[in-house]
Backbone bond lengths (Angstrom), bond angles and torsions (degrees), N, CA, C in turn:
res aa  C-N    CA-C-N  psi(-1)  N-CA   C-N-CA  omega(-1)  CA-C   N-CA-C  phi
1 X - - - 1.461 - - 1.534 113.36 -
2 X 1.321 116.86 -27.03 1.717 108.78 -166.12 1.248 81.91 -93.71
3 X 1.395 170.03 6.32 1.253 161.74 -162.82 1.499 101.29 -105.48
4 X 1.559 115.61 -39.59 1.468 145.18 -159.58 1.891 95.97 -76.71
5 X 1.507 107.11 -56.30 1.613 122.64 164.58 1.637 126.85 -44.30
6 X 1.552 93.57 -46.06 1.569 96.09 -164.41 1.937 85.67 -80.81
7 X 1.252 128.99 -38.29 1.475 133.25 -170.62 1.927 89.76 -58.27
8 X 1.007 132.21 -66.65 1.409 134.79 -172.67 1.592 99.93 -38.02
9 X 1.609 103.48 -66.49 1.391 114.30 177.71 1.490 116.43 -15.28
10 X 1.249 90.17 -63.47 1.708 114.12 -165.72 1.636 107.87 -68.85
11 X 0.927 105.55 -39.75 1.526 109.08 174.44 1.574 125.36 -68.79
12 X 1.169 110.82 -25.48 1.138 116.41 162.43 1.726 142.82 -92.27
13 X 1.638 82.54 -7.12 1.484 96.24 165.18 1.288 101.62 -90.42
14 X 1.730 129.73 -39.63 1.545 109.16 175.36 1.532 127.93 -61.72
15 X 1.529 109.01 -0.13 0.834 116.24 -167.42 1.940 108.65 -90.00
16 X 0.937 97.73 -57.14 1.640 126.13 162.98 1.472 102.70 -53.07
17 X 0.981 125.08 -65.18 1.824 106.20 170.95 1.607 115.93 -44.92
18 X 1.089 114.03 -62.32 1.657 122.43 -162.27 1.563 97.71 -51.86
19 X 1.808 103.88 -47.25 1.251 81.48 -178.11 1.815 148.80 -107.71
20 X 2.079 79.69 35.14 1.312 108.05 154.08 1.657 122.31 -119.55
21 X 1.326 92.98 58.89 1.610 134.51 -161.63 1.886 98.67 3.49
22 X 1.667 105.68 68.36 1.596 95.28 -179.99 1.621 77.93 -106.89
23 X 1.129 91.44 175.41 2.160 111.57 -169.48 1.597 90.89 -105.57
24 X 1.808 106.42 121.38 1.178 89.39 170.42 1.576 104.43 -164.23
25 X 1.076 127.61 143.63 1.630 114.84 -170.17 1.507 97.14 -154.71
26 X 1.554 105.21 169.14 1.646 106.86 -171.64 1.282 117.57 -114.49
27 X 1.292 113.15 -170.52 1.476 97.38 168.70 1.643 102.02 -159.90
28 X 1.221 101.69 123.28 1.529 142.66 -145.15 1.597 100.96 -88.16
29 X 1.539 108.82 45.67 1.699 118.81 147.26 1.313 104.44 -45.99
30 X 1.206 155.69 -46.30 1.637 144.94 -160.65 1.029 131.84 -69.16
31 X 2.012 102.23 -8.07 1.432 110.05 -158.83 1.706 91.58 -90.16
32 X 1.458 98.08 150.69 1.492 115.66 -178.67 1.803 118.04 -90.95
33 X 0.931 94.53 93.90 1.891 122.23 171.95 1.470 112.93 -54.74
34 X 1.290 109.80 152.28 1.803 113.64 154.73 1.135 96.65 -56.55
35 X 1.618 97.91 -156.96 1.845 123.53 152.43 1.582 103.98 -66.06
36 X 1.637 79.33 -66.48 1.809 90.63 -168.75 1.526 121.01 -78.86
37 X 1.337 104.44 19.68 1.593 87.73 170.69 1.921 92.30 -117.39
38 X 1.849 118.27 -2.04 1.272 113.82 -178.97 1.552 103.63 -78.31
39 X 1.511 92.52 -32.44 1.913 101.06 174.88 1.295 114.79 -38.20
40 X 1.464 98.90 -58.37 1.754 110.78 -165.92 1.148 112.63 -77.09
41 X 0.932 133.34 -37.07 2.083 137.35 176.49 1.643 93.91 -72.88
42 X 1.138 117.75 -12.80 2.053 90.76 -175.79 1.463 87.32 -96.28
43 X 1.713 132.40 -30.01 1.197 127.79 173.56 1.251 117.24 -42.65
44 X 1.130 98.25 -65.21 2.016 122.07 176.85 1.469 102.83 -55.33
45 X 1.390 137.15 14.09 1.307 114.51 -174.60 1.637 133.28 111.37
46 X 1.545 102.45 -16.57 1.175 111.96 178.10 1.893 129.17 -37.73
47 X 0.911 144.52 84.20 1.365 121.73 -179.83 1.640 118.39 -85.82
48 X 0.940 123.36 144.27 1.429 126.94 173.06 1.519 115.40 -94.86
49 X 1.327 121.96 129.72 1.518 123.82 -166.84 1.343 111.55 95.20
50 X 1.496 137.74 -13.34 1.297 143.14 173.33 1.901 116.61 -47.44
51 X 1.198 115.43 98.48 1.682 122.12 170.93 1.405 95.13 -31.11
52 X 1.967 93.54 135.68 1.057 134.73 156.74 1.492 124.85 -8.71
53 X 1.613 98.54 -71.83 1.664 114.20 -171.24 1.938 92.43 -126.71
54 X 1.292 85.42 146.37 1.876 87.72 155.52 1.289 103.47 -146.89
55 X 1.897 87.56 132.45 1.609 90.29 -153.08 1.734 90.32 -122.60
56 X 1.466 105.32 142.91 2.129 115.39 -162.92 1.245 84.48 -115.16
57 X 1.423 113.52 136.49 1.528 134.96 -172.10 1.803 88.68 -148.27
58 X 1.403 103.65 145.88 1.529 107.65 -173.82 1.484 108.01 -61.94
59 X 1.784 108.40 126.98 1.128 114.50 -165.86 1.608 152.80 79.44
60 X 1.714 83.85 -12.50 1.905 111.11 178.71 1.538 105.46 -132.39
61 X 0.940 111.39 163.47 1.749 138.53 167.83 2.017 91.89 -127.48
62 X 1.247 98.04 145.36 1.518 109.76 171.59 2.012 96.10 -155.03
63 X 1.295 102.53 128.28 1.325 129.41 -178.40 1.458 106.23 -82.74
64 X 1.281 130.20 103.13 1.701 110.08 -170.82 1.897 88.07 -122.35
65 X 1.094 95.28 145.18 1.667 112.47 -170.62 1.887 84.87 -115.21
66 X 1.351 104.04 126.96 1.724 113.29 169.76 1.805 104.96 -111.00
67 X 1.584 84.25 123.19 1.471 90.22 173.32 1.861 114.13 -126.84
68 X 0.909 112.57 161.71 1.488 106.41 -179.05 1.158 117.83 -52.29
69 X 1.426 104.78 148.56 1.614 104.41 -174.68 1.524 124.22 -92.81
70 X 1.382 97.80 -1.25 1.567 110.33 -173.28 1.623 92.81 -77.99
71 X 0.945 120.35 -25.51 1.631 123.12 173.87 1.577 118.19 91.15
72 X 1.970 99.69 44.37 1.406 95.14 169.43 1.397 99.68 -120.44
73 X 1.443 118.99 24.80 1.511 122.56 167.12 1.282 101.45 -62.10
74 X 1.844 103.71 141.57 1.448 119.50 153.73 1.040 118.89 -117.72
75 X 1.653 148.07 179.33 0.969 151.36 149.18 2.017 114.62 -87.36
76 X 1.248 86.22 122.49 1.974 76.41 179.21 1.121 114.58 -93.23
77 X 1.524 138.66 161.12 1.211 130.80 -153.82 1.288 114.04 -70.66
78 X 1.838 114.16 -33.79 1.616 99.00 -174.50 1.732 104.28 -63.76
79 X 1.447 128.02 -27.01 1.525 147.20 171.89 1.703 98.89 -42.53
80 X 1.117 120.55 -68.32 1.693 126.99 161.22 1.258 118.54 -29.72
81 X 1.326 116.49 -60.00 1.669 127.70 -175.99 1.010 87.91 -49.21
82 X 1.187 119.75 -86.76 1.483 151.68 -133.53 1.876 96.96 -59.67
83 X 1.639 120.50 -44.15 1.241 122.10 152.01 1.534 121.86 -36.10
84 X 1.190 114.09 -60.77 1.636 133.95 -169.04 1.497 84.60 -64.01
85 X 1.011 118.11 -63.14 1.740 95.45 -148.31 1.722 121.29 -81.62
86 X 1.556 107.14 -7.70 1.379 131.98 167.55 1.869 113.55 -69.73
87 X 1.216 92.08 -47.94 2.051 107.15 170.92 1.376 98.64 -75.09
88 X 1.631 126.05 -18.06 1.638 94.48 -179.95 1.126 100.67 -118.82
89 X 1.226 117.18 31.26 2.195 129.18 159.79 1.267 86.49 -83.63
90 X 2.130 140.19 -47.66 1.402 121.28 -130.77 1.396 119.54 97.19
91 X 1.694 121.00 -10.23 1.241 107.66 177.86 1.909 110.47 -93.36
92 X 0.710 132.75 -163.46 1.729 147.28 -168.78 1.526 107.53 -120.44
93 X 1.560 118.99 128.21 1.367 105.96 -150.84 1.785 72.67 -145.28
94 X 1.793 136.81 123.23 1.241 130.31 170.62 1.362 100.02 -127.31
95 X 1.207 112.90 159.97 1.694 152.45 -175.83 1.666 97.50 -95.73
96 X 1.871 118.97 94.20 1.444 94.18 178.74 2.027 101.38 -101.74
97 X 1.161 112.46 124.14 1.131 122.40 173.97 1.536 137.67 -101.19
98 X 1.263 85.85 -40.08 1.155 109.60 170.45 1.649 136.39 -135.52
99 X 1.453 129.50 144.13 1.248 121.04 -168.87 1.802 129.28 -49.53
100 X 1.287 96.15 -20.24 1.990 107.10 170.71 1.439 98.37 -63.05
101 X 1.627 113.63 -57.59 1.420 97.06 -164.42 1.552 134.54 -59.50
102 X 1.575 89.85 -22.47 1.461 93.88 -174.58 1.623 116.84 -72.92
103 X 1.802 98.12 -35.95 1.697 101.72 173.08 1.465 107.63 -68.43
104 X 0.802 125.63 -35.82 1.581 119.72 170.40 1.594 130.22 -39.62
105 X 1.577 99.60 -63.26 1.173 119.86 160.15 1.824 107.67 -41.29
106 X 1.284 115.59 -81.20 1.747 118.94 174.42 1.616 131.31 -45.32
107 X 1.906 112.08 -0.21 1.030 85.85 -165.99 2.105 71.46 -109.72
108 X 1.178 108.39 -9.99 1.616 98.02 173.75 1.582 118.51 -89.84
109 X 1.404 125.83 21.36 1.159 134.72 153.16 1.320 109.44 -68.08
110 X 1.570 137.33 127.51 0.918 137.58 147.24 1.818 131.18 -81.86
């Protein structure tokens, strides 16, 4: 069920962006693979720990990781890495948990 929450979550923030026309799309680490088709997508590029949504605002990339809002989201370690090494490119990497953050985030889009 909390997997079912944080998926709603998420859907409704893509929803609420688009239709405060910010650019933003996800990328669908969650989906469940063979072996051999996990083989071939980590070949092709796959990363593990890669944020939720990455959302392009003129001039920025921001990495936003969606976690449940009931507040039993964690971050897993490749989720950590994958934080660390995005903040030490220079890009903006957020934790969306809850519904403030996300309006927050949208009303400082220019």
């Amino acid at each position: 069920m909390p997997r079912h929450l944080e998926s709603q979550f998420q859907r409704a923030i893509v929803k609420y962006l688009r239709l405060r026309k910010i650019f933003c799309f996800s990328v669908p680490n969650g989906v469940k693979l063979t072996t051999i088709q996990s083989k071939i997508a980590v070949a092709e590029g796959l990363l593990h720990g890669v944020s939720d949504l990455i959302v392009i605002t003129p001039n920025k990339v921001t990495f936003a990781e969606v976690k449940n809002p009931n507040g039993t989201g964690r971050q897993s370690d490749s989720q950590k890495e994958f934080q660390q090494k995005v903040e030490s490119l220079g890009f903006e990497y957020v934790i969306w948990d809850n519904w403030d953050k996300v309006e927050q985030f949208a009303k400082g889009v220019k």
